[in-house]
C-alpha positions, 0 to 999 in steps of 0.5 A, spaced: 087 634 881 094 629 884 097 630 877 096 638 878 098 638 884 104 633 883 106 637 877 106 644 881 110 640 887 115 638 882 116 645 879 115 649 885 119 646 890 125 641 886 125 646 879 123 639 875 118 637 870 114 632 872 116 626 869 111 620 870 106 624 866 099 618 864 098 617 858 091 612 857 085 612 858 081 618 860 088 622 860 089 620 853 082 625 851 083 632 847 079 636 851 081 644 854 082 645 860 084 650 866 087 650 872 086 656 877 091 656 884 087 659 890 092 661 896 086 662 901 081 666 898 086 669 893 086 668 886 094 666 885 094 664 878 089 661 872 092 658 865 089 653 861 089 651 854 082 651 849 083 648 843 089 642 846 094 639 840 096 634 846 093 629 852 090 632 857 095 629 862 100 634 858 095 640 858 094 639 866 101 638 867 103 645 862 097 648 865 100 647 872 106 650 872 105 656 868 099 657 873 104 657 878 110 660 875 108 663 869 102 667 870 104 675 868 099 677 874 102 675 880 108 672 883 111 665 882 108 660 887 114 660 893 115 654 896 112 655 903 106 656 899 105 650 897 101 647 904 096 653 903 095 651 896 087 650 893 087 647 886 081 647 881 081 644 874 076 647 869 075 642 864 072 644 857 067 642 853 068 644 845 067 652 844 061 653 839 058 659 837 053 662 842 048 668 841 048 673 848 040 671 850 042 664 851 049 665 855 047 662 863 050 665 868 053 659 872 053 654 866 057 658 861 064 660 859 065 665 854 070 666 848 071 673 845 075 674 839 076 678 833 082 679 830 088 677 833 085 678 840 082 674 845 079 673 851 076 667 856 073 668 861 071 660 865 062 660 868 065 661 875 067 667 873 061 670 872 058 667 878 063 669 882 063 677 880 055 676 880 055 678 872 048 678 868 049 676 861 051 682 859 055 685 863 059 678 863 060 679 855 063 685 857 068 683 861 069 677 857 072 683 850 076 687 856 080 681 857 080 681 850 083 688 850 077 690 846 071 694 848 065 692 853 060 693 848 065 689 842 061 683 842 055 687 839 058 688 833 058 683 827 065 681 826 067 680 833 065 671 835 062 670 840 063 662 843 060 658 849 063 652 853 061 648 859 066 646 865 066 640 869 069 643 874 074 639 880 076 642 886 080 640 892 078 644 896 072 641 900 078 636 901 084 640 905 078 643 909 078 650 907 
């Protein structure tokens, strides 16, 4: 959580990369990751990475920012901003191919793709909406700009992945 907020701070608030970025230890994993940005109970930006090429001390930090800064849903995070801001980072497990009656709401992200179109939506998602399995599937394709009922057909994949999920908001008392 640190490395996420230190990084945005940084960003945000100076216009600079984060320079001290960890490299050993459980920063050295390859693992996915997600950060999601909440100011109060509004969702302010989510960017993550899946299938990461570098540390997970890169990915959260690129992560961060582009959250931040760069995610084409809503504005830049402005610096007065910044006492508000909630952060949550998502961490993924290796996406694997998963049939639509063992998808757990609450325990389960969704990867739908076919083609060059794909869409992720992270478990809490699906809780937070009150998605049944179905439904979350559905709206698992919309994000992936195909139709809701694409993840019937044969040539569209279909992947589950668990999260540890970290959040500071217990923290800052919201």
């Amino acid at each position: 959580m640190q490395l996420a907020r230190q990084a945005v701070v940084q960003a945000v608030a100076h216009g600079q990369m984060l320079q001290a970025i960890p490299a050993t230890g459980f920063f050295s994993q390859h693992r996915g990751v997600f950060v999601t940005l909440h100011i109060g109970k509004r969702l302010r930006g989510c960017i993550g990475v899946v299938e990461p090429d570098e540390s997970l001390a890169d990915c959260v930090v690129r992560s961060a920012i582009s959250a931040a800064q760069k995610d084409p849903r809503f504005p830049a995070i402005r610096p007065d901003e910044l006492p508000d801001l909630h952060i949550e980072l998502s961490l993924l497990s290796p996406p694997r191919p998963i049939r639509p009656e063992e998808i757990e709401v609450g325990r389960h992200g969704l990867l739908v793709s076919r083609g060059r179109q794909r869409g992720l939506l992270l478990p809490q998602v699906a809780v937070e909406h009150h998605f049944g399995p179905e439904q979350f599937l559905a709206e698992t394709c919309r994000k992936a700009g195909l139709p809701a009922n694409a993840w019937r057909d044969a040539d569209t994949k279909i992947l589950g992945f668990t999260c540890e999920i970290f959040s500071d908001r217990a923290s800052r008392n919201s």
